[in-house]
C-alpha positions as CSV (number, residue, x, y, z in Angstrom):
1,X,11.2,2.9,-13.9
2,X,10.3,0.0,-15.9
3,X,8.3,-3.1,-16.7
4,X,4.9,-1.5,-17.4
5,X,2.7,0.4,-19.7
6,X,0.8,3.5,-19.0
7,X,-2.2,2.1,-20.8
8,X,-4.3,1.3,-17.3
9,X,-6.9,-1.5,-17.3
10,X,-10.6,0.3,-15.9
11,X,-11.3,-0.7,-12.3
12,X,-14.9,-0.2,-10.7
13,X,-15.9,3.0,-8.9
14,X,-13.9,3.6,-5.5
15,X,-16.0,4.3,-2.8
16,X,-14.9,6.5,-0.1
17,X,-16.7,5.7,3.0
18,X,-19.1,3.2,4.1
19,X,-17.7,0.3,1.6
20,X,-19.4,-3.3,1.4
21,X,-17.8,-5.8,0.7
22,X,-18.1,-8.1,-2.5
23,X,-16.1,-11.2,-1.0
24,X,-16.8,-13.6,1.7
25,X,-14.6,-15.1,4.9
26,X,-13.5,-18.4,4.6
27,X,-11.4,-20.2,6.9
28,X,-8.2,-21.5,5.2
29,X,-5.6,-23.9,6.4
30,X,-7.0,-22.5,10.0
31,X,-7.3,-18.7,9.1
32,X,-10.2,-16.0,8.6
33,X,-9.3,-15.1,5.2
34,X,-10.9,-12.7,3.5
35,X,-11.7,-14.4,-0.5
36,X,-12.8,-12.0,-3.8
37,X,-13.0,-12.6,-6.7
38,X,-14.8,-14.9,-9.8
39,X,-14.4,-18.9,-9.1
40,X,-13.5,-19.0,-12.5
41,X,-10.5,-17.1,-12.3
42,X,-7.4,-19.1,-13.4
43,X,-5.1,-16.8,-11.1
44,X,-4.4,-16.1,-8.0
45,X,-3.1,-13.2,-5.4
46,X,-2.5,-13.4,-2.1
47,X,-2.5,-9.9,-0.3
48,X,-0.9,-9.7,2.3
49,X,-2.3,-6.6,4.7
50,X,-0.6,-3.8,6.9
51,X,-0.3,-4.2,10.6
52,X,-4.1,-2.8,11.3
53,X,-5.5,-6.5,10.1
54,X,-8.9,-6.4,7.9
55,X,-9.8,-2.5,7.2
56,X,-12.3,-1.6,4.6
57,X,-10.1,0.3,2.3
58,X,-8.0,-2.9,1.7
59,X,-11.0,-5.4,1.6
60,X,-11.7,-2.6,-1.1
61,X,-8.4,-2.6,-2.6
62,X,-8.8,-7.1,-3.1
63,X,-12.3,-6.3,-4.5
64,X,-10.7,-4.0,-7.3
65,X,-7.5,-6.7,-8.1
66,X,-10.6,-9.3,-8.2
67,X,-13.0,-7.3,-10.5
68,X,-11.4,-5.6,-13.1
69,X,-12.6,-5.6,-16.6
70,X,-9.4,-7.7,-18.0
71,X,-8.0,-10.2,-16.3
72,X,-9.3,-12.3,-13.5
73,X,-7.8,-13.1,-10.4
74,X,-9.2,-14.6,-6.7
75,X,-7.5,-13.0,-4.1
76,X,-7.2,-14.1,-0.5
77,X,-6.7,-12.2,2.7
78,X,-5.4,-14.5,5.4
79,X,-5.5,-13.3,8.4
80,X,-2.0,-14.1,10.1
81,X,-2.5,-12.1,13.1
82,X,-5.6,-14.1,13.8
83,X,-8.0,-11.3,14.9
84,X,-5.1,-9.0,17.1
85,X,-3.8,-6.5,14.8
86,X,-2.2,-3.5,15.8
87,X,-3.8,-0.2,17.1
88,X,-4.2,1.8,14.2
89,X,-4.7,4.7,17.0
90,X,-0.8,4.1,17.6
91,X,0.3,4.8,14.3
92,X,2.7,6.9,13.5
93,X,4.0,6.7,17.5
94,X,4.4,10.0,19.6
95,X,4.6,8.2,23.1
96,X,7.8,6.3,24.4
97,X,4.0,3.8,25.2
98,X,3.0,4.0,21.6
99,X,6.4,3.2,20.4
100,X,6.9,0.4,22.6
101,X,3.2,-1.3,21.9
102,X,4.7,-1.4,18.2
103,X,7.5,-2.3,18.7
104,X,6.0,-5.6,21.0
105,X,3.7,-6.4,18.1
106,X,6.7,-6.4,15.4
107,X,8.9,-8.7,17.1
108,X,6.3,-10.8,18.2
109,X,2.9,-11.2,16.2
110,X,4.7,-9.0,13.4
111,X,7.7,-11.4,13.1
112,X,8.1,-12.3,9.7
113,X,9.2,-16.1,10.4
114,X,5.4,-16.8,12.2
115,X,4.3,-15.5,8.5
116,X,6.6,-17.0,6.0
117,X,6.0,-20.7,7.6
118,X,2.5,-20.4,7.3
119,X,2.3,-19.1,3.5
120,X,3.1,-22.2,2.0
121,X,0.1,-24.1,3.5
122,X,-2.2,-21.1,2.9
123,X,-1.3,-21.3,-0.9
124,X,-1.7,-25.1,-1.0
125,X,-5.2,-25.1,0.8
126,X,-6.3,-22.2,-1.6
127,X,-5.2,-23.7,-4.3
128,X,-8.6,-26.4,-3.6
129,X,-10.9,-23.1,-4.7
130,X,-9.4,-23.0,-8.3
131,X,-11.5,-24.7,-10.8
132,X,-9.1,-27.3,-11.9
133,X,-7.4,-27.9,-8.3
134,X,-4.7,-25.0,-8.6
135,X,-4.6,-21.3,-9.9
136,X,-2.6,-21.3,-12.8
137,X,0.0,-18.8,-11.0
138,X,0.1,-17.3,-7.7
139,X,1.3,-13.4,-6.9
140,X,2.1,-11.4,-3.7
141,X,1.4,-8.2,-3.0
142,X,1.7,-6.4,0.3
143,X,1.2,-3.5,2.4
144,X,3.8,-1.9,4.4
145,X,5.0,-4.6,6.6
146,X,3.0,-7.1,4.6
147,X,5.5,-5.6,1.8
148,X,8.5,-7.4,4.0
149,X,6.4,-10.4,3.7
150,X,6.3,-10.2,-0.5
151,X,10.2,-9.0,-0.1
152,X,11.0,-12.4,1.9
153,X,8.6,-14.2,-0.1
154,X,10.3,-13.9,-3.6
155,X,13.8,-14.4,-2.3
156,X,15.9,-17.6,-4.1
157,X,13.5,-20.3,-2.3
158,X,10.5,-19.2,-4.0
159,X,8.5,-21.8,-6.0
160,X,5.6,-20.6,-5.2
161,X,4.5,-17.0,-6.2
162,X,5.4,-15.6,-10.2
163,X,5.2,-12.1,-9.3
164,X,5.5,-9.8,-6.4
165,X,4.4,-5.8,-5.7
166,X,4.9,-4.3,-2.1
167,X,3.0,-0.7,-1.7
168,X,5.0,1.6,1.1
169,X,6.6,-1.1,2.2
170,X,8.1,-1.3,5.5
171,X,11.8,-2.0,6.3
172,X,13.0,-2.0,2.9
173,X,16.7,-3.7,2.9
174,X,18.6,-3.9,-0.3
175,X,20.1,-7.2,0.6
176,X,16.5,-9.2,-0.1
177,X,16.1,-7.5,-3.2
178,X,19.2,-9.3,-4.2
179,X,17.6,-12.8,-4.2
180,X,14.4,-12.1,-5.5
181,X,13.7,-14.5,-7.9
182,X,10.5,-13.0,-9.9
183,X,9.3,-9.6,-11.4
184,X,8.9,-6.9,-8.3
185,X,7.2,-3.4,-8.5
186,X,7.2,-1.0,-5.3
187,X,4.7,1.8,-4.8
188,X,6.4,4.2,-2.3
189,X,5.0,7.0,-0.8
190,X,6.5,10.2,0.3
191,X,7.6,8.4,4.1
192,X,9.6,5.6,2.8
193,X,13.6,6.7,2.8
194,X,14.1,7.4,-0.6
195,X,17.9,5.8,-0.3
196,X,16.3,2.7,0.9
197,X,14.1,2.7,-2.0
198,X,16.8,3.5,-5.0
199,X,19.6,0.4,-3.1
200,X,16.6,-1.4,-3.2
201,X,15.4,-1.2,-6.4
202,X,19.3,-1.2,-7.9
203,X,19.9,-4.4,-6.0
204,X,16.9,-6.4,-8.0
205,X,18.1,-8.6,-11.1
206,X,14.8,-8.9,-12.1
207,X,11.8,-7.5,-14.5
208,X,11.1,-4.3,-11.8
209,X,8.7,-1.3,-11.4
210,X,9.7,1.6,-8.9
211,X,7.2,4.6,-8.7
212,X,7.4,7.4,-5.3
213,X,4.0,8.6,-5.2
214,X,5.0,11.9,-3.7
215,X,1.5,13.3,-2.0
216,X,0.8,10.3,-0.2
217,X,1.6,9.1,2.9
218,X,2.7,6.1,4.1
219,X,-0.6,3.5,4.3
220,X,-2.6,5.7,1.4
221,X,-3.5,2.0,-0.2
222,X,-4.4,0.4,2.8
223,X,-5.7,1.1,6.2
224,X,-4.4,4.9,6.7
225,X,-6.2,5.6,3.9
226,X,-8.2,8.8,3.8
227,X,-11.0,8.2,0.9
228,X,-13.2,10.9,1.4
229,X,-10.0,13.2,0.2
230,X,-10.2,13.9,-3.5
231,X,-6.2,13.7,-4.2
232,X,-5.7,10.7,-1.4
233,X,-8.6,8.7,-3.6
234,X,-7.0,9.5,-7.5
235,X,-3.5,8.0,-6.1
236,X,-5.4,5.1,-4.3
237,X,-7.2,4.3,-7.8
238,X,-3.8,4.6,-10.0
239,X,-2.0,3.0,-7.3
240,X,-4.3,0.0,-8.2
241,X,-4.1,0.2,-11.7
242,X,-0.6,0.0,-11.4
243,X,-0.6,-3.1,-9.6
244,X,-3.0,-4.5,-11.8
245,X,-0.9,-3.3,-15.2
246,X,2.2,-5.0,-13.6
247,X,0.6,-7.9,-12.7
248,X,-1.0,-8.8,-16.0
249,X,1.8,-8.6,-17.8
250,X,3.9,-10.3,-15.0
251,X,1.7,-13.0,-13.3
């Protein structure tokens, strides 16, 4: 555990159910994409969501990256599945049917190439919203599979993004960590192999922050999260001010 302080930046009031959004859609290089965040903000962060698409608990999650009381940052949402996420009514499988839909939808919508190919053009079209024509740096962050994506993302052809955080990331493989190029945090929860985790984190020859948030499940800061639930809603808050603490001193 390392590369962070444990002084936490304040964020605004979490709300549990019935959330409204702060941000607006805009259509980017072809995509719905979800944008928060101050137009004056010299920084950037692309987010990069779980497999259940747009959900109000991460459109809530961007809002609190965007609005905190220290540094600013625009982040964008793209949507890559292009209004066909997954069934969140799936997750986690228990029919040989659920298990297949899944599986479908990770090797085909879900397949990290269709993403990777189209992040560079997002970046470069988003980049036309920053005050001076380009956000002064650009991070990754992303949920559970969209954690794959920020792996892949900040391997040794990145030129793009200065700082990366995956929260209960899916298939987590020591071998990307070895060519990540930038600073990397990981927020597991109590789902993710710890193994995977720990050859993960020991492969990175980077700036790194590794924290197992052992009550929560996998999806607690994004779509599967419960917010009405007193604990679930403390360790989605400090889940976000630990992104935000890495990424201020990172990005």
């Amino acid at each position: 555990m390392s590369g962070i302080s444990k002084a936490c930046c304040t964020i605004p009031p979490v709300v549990s159910k019935g959330y409204q959004a702060k941000g607006e859609y805009k259509t980017i290089n072809g995509l719905k994409t979800y944008v928060t965040g101050p137009e004056s903000a010299s920084k950037a962060i692309l987010v990069i969501y779980d497999i259940f698409g747009f959900f109000d608990q991460t459109i809530q999650g961007a809002d609190i990256l965007a609005t905190s009381n220290d540094q600013k940052y625009r982040v964008f949402i793209p949507d890559f599945f292009e209004g066909k996420p997954a069934n969140i009514s799936d997750y986690p499988p228990t029919t040989d049917e659920q298990k297949k839909r899944l599986g479908d939808f990770f090797s085909t919508k879900a397949a990290p190439p269709n993403t990777l190919s189209k992040i560079p053009n997002v970046v470069a079209e988003a980049n036309k919203l920053a005050p001076g024509g380009q956000f002064g740096s650009w991070s990754i962050l992303g949920f559970c599979w969209g954690g794959k994506i920020a792996s892949l993302s900040s391997g040794a052809d990145n030129k793009i993004f200065k700082a990366a955080v995956q929260c209960h990331p899916a298939m987590v493989d020591a071998n990307d960590a070895k060519t990540v190029n930038i600073p990397m945090a990981m927020l597991a929860s109590k789902d993710e192999p710890v193994q995977d985790v720990k050859d993960y984190e020991a492969s990175l020859n980077v700036p790194k922050y590794f924290e197992i948030f052992p009550t929560q499940i996998h999806g607690w800061m994004a779509a599967r999260s419960d917010l009405e639930n007193p604990e679930v809603r403390k360790e989605y808050e400090r889940g976000y001010k630990t992104v935000l603490e890495f990424l201020h001193q990172h990005a």
